[in-house]
N, CA and C atoms as an extended XYZ file, in Angstrom:
297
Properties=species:S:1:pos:R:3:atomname:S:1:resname:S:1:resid:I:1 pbc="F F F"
N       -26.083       -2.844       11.110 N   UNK     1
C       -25.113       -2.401       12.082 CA  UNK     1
C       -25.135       -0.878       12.111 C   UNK     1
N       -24.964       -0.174       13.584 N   UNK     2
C       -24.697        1.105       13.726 CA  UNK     2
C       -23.998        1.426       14.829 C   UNK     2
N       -23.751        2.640       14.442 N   UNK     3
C       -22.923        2.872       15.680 CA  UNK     3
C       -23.574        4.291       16.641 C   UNK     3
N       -22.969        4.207       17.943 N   UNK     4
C       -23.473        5.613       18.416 CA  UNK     4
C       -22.368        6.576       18.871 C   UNK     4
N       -22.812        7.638       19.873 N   UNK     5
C       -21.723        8.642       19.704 CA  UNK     5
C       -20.614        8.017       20.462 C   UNK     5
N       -20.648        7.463       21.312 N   UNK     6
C       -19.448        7.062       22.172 CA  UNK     6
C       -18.540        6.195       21.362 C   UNK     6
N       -19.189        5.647       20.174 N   UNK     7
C       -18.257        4.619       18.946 CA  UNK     7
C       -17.696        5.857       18.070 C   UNK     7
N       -18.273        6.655       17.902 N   UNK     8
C       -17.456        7.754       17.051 CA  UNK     8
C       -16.620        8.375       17.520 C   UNK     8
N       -16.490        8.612       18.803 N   UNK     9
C       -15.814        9.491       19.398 CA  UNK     9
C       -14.497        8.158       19.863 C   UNK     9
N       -14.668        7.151       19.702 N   UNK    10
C       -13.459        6.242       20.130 CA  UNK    10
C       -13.489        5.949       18.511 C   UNK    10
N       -13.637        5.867       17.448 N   UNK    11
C       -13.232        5.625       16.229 CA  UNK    11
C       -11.958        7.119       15.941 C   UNK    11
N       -12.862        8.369       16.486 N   UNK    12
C       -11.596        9.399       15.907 CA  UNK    12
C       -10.898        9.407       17.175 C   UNK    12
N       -11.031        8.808       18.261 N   UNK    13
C        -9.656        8.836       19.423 CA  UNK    13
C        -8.298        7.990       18.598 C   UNK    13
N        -8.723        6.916       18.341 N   UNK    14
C        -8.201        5.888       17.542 CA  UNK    14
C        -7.373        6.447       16.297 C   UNK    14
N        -7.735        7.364       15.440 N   UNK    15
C        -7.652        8.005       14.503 CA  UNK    15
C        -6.637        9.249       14.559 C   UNK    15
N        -6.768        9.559       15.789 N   UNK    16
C        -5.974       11.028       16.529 CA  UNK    16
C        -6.417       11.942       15.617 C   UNK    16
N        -8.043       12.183       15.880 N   UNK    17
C        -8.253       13.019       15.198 CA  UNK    17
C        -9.116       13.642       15.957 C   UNK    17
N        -8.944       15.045       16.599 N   UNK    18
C        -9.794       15.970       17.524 CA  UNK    18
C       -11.352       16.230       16.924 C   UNK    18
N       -12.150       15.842       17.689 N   UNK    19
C       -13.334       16.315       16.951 CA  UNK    19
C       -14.372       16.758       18.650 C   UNK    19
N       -14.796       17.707       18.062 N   UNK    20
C       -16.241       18.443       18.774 CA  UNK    20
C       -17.219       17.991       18.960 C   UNK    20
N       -17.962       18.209       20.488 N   UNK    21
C       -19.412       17.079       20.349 CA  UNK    21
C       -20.012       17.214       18.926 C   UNK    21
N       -20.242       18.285       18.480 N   UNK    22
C       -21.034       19.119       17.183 CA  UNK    22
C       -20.472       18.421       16.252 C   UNK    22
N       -19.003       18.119       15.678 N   UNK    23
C       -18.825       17.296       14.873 CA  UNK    23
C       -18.737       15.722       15.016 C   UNK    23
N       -18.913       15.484       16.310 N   UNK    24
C       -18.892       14.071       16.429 CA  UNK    24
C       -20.427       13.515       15.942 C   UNK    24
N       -21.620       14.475       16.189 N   UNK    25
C       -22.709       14.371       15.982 CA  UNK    25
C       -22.804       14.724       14.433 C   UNK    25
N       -21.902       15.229       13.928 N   UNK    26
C       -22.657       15.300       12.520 CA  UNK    26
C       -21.849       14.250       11.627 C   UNK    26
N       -20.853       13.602       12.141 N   UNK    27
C       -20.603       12.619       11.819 CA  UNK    27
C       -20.695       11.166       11.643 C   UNK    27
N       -22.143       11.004       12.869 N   UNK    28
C       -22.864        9.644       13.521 CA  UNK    28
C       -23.940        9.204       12.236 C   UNK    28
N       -24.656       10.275       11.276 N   UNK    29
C       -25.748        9.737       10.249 CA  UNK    29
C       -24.399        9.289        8.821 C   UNK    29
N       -23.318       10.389        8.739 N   UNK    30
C       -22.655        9.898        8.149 CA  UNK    30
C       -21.837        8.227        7.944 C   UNK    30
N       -21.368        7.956        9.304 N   UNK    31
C       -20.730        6.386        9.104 CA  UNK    31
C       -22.206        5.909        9.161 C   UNK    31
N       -22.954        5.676        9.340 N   UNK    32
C       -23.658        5.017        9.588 CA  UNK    32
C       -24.821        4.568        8.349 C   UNK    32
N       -24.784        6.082        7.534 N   UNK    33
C       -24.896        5.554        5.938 CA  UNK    33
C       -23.921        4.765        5.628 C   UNK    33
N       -22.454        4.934        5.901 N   UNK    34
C       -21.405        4.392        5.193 CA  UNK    34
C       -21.563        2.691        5.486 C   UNK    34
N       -22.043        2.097        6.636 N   UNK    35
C       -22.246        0.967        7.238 CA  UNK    35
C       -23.515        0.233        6.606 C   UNK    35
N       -24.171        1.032        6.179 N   UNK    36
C       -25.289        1.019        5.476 CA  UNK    36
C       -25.398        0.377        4.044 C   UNK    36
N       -24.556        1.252        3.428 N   UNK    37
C       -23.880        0.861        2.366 CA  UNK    37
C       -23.043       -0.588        2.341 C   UNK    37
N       -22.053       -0.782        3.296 N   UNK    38
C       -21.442       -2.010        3.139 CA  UNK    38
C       -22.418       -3.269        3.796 C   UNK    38
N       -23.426       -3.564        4.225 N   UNK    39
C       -24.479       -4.143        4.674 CA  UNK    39
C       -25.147       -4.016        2.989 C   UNK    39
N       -24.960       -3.188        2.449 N   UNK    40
C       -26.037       -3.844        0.956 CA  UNK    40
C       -25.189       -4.797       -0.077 C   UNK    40
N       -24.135       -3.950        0.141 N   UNK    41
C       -22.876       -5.246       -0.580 CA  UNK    41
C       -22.829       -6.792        0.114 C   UNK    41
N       -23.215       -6.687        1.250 N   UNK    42
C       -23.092       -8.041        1.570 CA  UNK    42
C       -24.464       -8.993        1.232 C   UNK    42
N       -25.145       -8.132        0.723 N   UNK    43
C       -26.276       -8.881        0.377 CA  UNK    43
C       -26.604       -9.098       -1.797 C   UNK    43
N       -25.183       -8.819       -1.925 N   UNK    44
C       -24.932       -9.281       -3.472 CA  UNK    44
C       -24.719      -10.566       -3.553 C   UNK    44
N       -25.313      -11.042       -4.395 N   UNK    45
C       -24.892      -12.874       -5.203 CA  UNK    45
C       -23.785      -12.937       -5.578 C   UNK    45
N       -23.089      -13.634       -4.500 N   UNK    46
C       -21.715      -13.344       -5.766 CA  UNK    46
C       -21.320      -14.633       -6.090 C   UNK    46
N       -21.923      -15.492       -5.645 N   UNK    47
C       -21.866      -17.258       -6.532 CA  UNK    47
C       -21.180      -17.392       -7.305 C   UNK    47
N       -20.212      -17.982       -7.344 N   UNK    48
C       -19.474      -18.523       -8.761 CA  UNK    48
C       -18.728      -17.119       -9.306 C   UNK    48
N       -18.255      -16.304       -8.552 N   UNK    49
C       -17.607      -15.225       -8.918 CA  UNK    49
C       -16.158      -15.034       -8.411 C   UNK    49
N       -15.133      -15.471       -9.308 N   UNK    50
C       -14.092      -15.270       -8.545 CA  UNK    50
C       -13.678      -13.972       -8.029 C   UNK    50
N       -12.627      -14.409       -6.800 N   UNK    51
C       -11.919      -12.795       -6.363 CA  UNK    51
C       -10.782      -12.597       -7.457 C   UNK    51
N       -10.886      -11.130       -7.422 N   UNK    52
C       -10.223      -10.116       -8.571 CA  UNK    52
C        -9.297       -9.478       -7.729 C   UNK    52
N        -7.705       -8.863       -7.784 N   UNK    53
C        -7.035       -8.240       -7.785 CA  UNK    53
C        -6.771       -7.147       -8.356 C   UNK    53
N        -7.652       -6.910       -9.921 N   UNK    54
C        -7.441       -5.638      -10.342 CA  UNK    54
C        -8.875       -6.297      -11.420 C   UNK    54
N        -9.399       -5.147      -11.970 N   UNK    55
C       -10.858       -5.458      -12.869 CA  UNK    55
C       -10.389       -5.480      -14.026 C   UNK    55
N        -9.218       -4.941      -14.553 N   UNK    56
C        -8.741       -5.179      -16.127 CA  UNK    56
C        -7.247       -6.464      -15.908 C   UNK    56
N        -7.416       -7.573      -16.780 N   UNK    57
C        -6.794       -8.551      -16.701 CA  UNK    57
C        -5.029       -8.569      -16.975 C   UNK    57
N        -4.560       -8.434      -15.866 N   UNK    58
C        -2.860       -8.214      -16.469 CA  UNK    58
C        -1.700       -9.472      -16.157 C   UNK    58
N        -1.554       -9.143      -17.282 N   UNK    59
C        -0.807      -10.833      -17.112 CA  UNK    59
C         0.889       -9.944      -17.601 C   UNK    59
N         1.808      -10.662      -16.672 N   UNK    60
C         2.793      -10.454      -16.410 CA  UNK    60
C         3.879      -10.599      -17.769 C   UNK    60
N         4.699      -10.278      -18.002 N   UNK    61
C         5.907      -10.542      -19.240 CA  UNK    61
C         6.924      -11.065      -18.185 C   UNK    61
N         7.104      -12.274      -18.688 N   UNK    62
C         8.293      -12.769      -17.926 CA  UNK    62
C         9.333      -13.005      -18.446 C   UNK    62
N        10.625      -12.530      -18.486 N   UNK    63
C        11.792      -13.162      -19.154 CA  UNK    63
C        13.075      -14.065      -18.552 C   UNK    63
N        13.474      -14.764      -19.054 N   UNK    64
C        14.973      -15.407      -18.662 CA  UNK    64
C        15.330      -14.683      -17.511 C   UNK    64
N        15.853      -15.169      -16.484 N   UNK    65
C        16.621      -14.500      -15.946 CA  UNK    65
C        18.295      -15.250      -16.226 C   UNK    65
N        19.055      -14.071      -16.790 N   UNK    66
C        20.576      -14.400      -17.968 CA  UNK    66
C        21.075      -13.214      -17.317 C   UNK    66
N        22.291      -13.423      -16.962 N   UNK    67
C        23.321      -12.320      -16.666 CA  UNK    67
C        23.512      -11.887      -18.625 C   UNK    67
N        23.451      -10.745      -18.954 N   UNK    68
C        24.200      -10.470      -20.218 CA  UNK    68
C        25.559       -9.696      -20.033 C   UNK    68
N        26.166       -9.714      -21.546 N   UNK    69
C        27.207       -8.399      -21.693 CA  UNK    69
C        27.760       -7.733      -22.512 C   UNK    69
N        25.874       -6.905      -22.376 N   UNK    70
C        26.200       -5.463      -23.061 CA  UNK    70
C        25.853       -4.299      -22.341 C   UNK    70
N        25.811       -3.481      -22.698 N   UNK    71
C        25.580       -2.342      -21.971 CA  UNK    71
C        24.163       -1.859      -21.264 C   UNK    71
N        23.524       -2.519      -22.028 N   UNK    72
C        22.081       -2.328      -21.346 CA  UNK    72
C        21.834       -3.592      -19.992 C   UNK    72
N        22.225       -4.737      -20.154 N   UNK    73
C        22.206       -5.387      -18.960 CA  UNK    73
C        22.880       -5.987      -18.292 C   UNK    73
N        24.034       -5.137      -18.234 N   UNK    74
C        25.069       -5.786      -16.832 CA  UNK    74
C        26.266       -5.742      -17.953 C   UNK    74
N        27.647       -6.184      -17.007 N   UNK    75
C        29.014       -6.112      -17.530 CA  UNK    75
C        29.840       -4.859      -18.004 C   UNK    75
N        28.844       -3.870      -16.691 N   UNK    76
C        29.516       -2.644      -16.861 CA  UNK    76
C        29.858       -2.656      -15.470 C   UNK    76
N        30.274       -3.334      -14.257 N   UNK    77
C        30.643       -2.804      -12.890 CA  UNK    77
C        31.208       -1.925      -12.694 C   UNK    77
N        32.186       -1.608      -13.765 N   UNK    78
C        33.679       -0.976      -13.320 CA  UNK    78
C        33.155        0.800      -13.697 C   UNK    78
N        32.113        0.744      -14.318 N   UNK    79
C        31.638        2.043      -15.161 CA  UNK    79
C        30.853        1.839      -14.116 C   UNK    79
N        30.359        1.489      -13.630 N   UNK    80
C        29.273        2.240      -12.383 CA  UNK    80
C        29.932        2.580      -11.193 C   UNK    80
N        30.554        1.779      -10.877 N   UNK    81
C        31.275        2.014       -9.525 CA  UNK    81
C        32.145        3.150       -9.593 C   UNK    81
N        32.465        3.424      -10.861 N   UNK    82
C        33.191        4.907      -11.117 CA  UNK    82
C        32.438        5.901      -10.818 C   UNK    82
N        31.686        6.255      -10.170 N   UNK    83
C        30.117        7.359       -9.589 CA  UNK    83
C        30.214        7.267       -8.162 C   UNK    83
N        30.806        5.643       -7.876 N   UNK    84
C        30.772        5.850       -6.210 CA  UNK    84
C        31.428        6.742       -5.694 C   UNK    84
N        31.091        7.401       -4.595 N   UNK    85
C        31.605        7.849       -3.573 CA  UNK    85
C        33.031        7.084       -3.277 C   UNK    85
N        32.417        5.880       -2.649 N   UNK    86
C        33.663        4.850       -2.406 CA  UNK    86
C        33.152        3.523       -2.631 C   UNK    86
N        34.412        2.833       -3.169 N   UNK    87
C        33.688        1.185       -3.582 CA  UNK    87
C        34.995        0.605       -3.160 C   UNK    87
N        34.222       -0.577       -2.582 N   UNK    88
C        35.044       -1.955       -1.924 CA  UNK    88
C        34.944       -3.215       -2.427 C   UNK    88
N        35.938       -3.509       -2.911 N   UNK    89
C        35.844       -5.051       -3.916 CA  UNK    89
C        34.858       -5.117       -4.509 C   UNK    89
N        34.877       -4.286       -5.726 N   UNK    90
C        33.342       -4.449       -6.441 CA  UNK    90
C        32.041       -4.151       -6.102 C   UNK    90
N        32.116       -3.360       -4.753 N   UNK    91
C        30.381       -2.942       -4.071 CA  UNK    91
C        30.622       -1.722       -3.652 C   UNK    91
N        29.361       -0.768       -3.411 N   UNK    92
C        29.354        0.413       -3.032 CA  UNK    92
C        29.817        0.523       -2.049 C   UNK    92
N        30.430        1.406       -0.726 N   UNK    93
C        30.213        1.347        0.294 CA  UNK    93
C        29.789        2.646        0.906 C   UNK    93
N        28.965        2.116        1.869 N   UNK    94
C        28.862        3.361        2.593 CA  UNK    94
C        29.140        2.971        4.129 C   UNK    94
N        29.058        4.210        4.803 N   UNK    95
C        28.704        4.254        5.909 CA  UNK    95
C        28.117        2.955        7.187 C   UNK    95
N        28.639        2.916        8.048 N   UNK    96
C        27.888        2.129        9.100 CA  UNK    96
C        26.795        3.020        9.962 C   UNK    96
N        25.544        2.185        9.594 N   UNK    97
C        24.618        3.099       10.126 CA  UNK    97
C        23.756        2.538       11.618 C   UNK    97
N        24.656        0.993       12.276 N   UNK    98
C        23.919        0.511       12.945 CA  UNK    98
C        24.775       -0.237       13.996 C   UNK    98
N        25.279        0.058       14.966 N   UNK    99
C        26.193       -0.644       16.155 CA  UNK    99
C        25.699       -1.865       16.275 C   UNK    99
């Protein structure tokens, strides 16, 4: 696959990005290595290879989900809401920001 100048010049229209015949032209061997490149990846074996989300393996910590009451997780409302601005039955309030 390649592209020519009239594809570059509608790739950076697309892009909103001003470019010069002069740079539109020195930009045409550039994607076109870049296309180049992804045309060799498609010609990797990848048989029996699962898809990856990240290359180092992370596996999640999951805990309980438990209301507690101590200070580190919950059963302080009344100590936080003391910071609000303004609080309404137990919740922050603010502002109406939307008719």
């Amino acid at each position: 696959m390649s592209v020519d100048l009239a594809t570059v010049r509608k790739i950076a229209g697309l892009a909103r990005i001003a470019t010069t015949d002069a740079e539109a032209e020195a930009l045409l061997p550039e994607l076109n290595n870049i296309l180049g490149w992804i045309e060799q990846l498609g010609e990797v074996n990848t048989d029996g290879v699962e898809p990856l989300a990240a290359v180092i393996p992370n596996h999640l910590r999951l805990r309980d989900d438990v209301v507690t009451h101590d200070q580190t997780g919950g059963g302080i409302r009344d100590a936080v809401l003391a910071n609000a601005p303004q609080a309404e039955h137990g919740f922050f309030a603010v502002p109406k920001v939307i008719e």
